[in-house]
SEMISE-280152 format. One line per field, with one value per residue (C-alpha): z, y, x; residue in three letters; residue number from 0. Coordinates in Angstrom, 3 decimals, padded with zeros to 6 digits. Each point is the difference from the previous one (the first is absolute). Layout:
N
c3	(Z, ...)
c2	(Y, ...)
c1	(X, ...)
resn	(ALA, ...)
resi	(NUM, ...)
REM end
This chain:
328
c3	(-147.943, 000.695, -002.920, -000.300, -001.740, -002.251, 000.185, -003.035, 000.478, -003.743, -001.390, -002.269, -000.879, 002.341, 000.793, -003.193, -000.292, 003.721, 001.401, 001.454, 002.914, 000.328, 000.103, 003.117, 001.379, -002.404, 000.872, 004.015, -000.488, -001.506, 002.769, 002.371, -001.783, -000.043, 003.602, 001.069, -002.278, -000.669, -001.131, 001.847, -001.678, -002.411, -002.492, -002.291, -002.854, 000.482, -003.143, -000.919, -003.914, -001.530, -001.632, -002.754, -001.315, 001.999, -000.341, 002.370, 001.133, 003.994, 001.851, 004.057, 001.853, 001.680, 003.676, 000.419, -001.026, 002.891, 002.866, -000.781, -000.310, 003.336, 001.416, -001.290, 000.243, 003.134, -001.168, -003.146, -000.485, -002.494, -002.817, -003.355, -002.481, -000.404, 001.336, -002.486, 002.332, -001.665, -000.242, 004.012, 001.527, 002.088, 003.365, -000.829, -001.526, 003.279, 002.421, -002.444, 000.531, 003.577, 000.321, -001.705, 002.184, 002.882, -001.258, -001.387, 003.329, -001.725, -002.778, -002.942, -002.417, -001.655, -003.986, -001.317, -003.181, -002.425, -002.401, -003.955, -001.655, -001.743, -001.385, 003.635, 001.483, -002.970, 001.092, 003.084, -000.524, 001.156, -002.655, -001.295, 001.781, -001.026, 001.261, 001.783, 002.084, 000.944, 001.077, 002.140, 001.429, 000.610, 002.381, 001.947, 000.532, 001.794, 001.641, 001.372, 000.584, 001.817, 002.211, 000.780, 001.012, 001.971, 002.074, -000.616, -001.882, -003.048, -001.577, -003.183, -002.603, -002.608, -003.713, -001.072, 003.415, 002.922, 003.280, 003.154, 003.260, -001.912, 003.185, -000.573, 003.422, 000.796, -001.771, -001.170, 002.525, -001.822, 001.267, -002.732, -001.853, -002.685, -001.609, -003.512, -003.108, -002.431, -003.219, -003.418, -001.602, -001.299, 000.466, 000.724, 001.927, 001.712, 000.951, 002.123, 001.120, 001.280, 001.090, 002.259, 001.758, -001.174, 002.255, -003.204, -003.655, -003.152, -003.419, -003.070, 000.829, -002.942, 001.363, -002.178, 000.735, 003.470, 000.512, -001.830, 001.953, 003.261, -000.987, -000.540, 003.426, 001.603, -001.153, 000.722, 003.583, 000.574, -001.093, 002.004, 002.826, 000.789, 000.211, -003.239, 001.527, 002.385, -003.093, -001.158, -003.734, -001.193, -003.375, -001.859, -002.473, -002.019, 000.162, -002.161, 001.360, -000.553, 000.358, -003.494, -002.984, -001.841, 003.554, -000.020, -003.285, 000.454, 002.707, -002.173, -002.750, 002.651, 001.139, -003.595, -001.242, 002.825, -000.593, -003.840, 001.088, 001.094, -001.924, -003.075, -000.729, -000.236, 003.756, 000.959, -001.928, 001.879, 003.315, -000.135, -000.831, 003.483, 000.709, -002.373, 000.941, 003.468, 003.430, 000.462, -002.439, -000.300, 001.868, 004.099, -000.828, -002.521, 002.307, 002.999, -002.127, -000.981, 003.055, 001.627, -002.380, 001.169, 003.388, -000.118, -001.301, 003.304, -001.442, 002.984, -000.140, -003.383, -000.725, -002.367, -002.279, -000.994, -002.781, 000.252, 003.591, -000.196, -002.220, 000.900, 003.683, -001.952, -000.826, 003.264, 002.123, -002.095, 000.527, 004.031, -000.317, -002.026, -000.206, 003.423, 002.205, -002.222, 001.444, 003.979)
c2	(000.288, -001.410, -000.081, -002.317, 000.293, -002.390, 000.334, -000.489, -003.138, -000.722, -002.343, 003.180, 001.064, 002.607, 000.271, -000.389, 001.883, -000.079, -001.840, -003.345, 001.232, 003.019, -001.907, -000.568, 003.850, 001.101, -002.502, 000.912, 003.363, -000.127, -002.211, 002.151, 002.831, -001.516, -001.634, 004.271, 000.862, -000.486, -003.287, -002.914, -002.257, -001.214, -002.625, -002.204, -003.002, -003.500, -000.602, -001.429, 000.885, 004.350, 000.583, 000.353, -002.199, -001.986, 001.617, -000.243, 002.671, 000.228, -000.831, -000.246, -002.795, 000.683, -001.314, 000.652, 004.030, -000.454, -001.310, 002.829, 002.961, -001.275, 000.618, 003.425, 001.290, 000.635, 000.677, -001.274, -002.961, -002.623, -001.942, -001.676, 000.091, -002.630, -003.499, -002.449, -003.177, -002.730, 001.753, -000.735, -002.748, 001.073, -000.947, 001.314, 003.295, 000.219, 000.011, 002.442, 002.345, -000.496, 000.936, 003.201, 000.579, 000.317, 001.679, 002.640, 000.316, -001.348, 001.811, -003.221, -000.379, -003.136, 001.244, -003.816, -001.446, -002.660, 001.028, 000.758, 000.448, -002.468, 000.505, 000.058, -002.800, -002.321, 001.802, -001.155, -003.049, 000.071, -001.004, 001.579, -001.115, 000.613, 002.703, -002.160, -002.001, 003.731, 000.866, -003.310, 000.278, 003.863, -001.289, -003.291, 002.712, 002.363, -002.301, -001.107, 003.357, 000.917, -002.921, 000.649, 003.482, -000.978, -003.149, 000.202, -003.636, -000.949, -003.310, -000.590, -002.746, 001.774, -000.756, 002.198, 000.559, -002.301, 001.330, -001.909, 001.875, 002.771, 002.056, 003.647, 001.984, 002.632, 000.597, 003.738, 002.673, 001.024, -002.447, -002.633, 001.213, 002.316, 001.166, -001.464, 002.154, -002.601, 001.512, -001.042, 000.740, -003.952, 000.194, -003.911, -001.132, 003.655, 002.063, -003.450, -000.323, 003.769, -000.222, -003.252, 001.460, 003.042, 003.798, 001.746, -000.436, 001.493, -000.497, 002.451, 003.795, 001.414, 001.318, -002.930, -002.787, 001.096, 000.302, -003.428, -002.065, 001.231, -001.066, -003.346, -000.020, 001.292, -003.088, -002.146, 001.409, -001.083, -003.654, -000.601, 001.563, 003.030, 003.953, 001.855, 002.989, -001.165, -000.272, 002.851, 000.066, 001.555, 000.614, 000.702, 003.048, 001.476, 003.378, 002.749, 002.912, 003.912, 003.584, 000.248, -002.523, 000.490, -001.168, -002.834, -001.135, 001.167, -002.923, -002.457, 000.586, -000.358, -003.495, -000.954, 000.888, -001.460, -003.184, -000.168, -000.276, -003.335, -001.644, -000.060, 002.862, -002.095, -001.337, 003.619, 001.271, -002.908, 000.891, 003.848, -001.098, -000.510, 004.122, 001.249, 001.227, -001.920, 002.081, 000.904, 001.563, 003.780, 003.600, -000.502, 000.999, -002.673, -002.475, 000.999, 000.439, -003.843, -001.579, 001.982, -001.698, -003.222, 000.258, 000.683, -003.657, -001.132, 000.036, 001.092, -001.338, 001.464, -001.167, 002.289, -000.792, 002.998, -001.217, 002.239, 000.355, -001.874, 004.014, 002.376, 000.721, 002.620, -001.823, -001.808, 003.285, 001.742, -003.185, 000.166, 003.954, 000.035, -003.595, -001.625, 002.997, 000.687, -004.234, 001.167)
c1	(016.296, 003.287, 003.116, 002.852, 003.204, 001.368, 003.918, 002.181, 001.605, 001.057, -002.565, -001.747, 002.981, 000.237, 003.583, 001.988, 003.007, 000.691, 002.859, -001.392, 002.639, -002.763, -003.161, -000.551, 000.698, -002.625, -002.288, 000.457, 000.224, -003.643, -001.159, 001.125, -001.551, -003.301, 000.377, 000.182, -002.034, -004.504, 000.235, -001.832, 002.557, 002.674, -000.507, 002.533, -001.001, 000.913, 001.392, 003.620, 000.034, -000.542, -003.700, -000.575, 002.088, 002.978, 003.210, 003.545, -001.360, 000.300, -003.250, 000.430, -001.452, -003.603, 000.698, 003.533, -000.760, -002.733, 001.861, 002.835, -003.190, -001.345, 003.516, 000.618, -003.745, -001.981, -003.716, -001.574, -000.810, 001.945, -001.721, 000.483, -002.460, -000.025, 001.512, -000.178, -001.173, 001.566, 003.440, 000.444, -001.469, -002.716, 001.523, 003.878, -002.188, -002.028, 003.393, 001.616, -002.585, -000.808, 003.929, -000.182, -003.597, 002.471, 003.061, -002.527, -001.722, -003.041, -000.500, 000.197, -003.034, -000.418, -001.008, -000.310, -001.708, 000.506, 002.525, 000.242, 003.322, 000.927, 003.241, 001.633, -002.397, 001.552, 003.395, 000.306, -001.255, -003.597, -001.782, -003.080, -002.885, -003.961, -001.615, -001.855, 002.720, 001.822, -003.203, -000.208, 003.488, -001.060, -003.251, 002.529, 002.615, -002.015, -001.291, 003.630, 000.964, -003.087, 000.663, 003.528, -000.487, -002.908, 001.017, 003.626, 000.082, -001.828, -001.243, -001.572, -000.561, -000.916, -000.030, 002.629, 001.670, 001.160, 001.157, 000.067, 000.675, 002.123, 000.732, -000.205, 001.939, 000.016, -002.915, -000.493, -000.798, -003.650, -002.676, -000.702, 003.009, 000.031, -003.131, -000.747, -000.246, -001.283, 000.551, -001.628, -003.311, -001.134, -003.611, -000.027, 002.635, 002.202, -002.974, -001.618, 003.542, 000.378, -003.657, 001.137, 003.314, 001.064, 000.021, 001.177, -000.762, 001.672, -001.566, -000.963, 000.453, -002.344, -002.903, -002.223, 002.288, 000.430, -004.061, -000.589, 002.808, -001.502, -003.330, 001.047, 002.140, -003.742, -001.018, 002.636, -000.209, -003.616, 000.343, 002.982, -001.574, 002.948, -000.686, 000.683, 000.129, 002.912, 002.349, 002.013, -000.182, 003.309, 001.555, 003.201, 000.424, 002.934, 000.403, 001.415, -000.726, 000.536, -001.206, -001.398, -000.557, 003.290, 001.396, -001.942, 001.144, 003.514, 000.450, -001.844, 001.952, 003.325, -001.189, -000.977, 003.675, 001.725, -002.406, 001.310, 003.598, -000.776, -003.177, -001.912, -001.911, -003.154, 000.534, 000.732, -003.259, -002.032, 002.028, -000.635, -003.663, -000.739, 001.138, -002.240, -003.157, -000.005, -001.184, 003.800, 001.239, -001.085, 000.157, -000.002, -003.590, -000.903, 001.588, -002.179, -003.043, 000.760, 000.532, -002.743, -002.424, 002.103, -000.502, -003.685, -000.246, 002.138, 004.085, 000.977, 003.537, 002.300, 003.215, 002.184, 002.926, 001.808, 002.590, 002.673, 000.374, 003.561, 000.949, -002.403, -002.341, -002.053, -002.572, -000.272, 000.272, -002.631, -002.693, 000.642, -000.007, -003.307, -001.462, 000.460, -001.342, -003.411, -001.078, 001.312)
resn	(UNK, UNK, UNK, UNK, UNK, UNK, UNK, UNK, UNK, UNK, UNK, UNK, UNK, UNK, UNK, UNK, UNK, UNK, UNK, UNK, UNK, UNK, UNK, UNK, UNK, UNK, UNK, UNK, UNK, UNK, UNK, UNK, UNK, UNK, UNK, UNK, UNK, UNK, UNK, UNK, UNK, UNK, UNK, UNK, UNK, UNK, UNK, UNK, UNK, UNK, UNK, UNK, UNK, UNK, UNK, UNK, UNK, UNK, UNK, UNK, UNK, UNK, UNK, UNK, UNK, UNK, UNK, UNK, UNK, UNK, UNK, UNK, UNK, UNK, UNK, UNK, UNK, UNK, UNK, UNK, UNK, UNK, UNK, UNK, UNK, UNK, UNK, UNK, UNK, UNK, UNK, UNK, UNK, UNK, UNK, UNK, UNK, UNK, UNK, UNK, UNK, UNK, UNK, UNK, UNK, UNK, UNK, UNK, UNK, UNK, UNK, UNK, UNK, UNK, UNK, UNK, UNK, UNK, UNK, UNK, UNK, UNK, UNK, UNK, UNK, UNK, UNK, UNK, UNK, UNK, UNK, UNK, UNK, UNK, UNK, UNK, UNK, UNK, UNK, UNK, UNK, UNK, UNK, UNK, UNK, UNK, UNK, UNK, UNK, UNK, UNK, UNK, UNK, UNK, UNK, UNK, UNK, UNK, UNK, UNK, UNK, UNK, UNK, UNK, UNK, UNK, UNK, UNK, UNK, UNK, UNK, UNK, UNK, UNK, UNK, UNK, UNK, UNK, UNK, UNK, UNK, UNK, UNK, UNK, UNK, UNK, UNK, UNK, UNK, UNK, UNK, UNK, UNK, UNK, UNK, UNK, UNK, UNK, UNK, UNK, UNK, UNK, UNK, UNK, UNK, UNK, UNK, UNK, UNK, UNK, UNK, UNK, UNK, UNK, UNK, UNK, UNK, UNK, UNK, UNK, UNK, UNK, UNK, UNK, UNK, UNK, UNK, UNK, UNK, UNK, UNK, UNK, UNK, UNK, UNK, UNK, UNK, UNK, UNK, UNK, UNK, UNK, UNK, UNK, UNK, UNK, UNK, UNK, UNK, UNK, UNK, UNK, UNK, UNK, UNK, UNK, UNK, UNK, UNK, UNK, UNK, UNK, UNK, UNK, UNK, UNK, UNK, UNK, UNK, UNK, UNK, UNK, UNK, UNK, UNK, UNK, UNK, UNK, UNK, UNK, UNK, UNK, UNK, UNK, UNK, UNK, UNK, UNK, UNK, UNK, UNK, UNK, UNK, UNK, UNK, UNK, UNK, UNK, UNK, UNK, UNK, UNK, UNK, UNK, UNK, UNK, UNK, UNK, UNK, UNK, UNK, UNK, UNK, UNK, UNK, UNK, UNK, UNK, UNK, UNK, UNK, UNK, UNK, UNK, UNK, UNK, UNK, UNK)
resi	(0, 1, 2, 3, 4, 5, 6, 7, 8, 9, 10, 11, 12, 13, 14, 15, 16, 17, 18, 19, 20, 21, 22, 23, 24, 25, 26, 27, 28, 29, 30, 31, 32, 33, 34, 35, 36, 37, 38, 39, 40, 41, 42, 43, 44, 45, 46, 47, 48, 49, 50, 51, 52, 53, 54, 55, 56, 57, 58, 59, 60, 61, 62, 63, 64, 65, 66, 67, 68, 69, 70, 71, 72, 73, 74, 75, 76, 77, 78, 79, 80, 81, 82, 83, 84, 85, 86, 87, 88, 89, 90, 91, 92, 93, 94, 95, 96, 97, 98, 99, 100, 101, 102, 103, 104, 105, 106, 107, 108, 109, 110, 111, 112, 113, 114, 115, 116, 117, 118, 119, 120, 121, 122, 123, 124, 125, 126, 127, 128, 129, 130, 131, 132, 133, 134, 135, 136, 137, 138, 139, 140, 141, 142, 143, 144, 145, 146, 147, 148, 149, 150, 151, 152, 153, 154, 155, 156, 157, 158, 159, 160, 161, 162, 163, 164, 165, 166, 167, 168, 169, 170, 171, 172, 173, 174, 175, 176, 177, 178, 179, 180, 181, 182, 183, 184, 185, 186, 187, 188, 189, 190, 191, 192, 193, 194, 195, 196, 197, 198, 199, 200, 201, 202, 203, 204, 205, 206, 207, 208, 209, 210, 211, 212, 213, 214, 215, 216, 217, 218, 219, 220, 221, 222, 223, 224, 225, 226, 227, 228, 229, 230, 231, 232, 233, 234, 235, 236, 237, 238, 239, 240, 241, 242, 243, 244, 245, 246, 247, 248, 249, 250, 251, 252, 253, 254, 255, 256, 257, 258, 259, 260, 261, 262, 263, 264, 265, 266, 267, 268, 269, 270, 271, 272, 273, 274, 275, 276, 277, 278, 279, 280, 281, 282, 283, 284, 285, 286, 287, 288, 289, 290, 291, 292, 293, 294, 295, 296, 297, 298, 299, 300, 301, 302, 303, 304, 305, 306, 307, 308, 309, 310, 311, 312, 313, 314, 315, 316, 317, 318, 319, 320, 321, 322, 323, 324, 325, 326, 327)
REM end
């Protein structure tokens, strides 16, 4: 098994109270950490507005943070989980991340799906699309991007996208570009999608969810005609970590309280809902015990979001002391 990092980068209120003037010294100094470190690689969310509910709170931009991390790191790989397709159209998206390909000495992923939150899609002006047409922009975008990276031009009339000879040079320095994490677990429309073009998936990280989605991708794989087996399945967990149980709960109840200094306790309680009980949160030996059973079913890939990494490495150190080397 491989882990990823997600970085604090603001948009789970994981760096309030520091001096905006700071933010980018913590986030660097925990790239750097990881890029020395047992991590496979680092991870930030392409969001513009905080979860769990908007706030003025700072939240860093997605591809700017990754074309600075692939100039300060040398060895893990860069991702965002994930791009929101229709905030970048497809061919600008595609030359953005063929650039930071080759500043990072190819090490870009492409995390892309098709978007849900709403408040900063209406923000920005985007609209709120169906379901449906994200999903279809999701599909014509890949498509573009696939093409760019491949032939170094791309053409398509599609229904939700147009491109005509968008010229894509240099393109990025891992053949066929970057490899595609398609995350999302719609049984109808993400799963065919991943099962069409992606390398990487990310979808439900409980061991039922995770055992059911794949199922579904199985059989997504054998109508389209691609190898299941070929696809990493990955997944995303939030982890509170300690040495006993009153650890444990000592840092949920620190991310709970920080949480409440900024949203309603009933977004918090929904919000910390996602901690408790999940395959992360525990003893280093709970943890392994969890993703052991995990891995049997073929997660192979984890990617961990520590909450109060911005404060305190404790946490963090113990999982790559205890965690990480039990999966070498």
């Amino acid at each position: 098994m491989r882990f990823g990092l997600f970085l604090p980068q603001g948009w789970r209120f994981d760096l309030v109270g520091i001096d905006p003037a700071d933010h980018w010294s913590v986030m660097n100094g925990l790239a750097q950490h990881a890029d020395a470190g047992p991590w496979d690689s680092v991870w930030v969310y392409d969001h513009f507005h905080t979860t769990p509910v908007p706030s003025r709170e700072a939240t860093h931009e997605a591809w700017s943070l990754m074309s600075a991390f692939a100039a300060t790191t040398t060895t893990v790989k860069l991702g965002q989980m994930c791009t929101a397709m229709s905030y970048r159209n497809p061919a600008y998206l595609a030359k953005v991340a063929a650039t930071v390909d080759l500043i990072s000495g190819g090490r870009a992923q492409m995390g892309i799906g098709g978007g849900w939150y709403e408040h900063e899609w209406r923000a920005y002006g985007y609209g709120f699309p169906s379901a449906g047409e994200r999903l279809g922009r999701l599909d014509e975008g890949v498509q573009i991007m696939r093409q760019a990276w491949t032939d170094g031009v791309a053409t398509l009339d599609g229904k939700y996208y147009q491109v005509d000879g968008a010229i894509c040079e240099p393109r990025p320095l891992q053949a066929g570009g970057p490899p595609l994490w398609i995350a999302g677990g719609g049984e109808k429309k993400t799963l065919r999608i991943a099962a069409k073009y992606a390398q990487y998936t990310n979808f439900d990280g409980t061991f039922e969810g995770f055992t059911h989605k794949s199922e579904i991708l199985r059989q997504h794989c054998a109508e389209v005609g691609t190898d299941f087996d070929a696809i990493t399945r990955s997944a995303n967990y939030n982890i509170a970590i300690g040495e006993a149980a009153r650890d444990v709960q000592t840092r949920l109840d620190e991310t709970r309280n920080r949480l409440l200094d900024h949203a309603p306790e009933a977004a918090v309680d929904a919000t910390m809902g996602s901690f408790l009980g999940m395959p992360g949160v525990g003893t280093p030996a709970d943890i392994v015990a969890n993703l052991k059973r995990l891995e049997a079913e073929g997660m192979t890939y984890a990617i961990c979001y520590f909450p109060e990494i911005a404060y305190d490495r404790t946490g963090l150190e113990l999982f790559e002391r205890e965690v990480i080397p039990a999966f070498a």
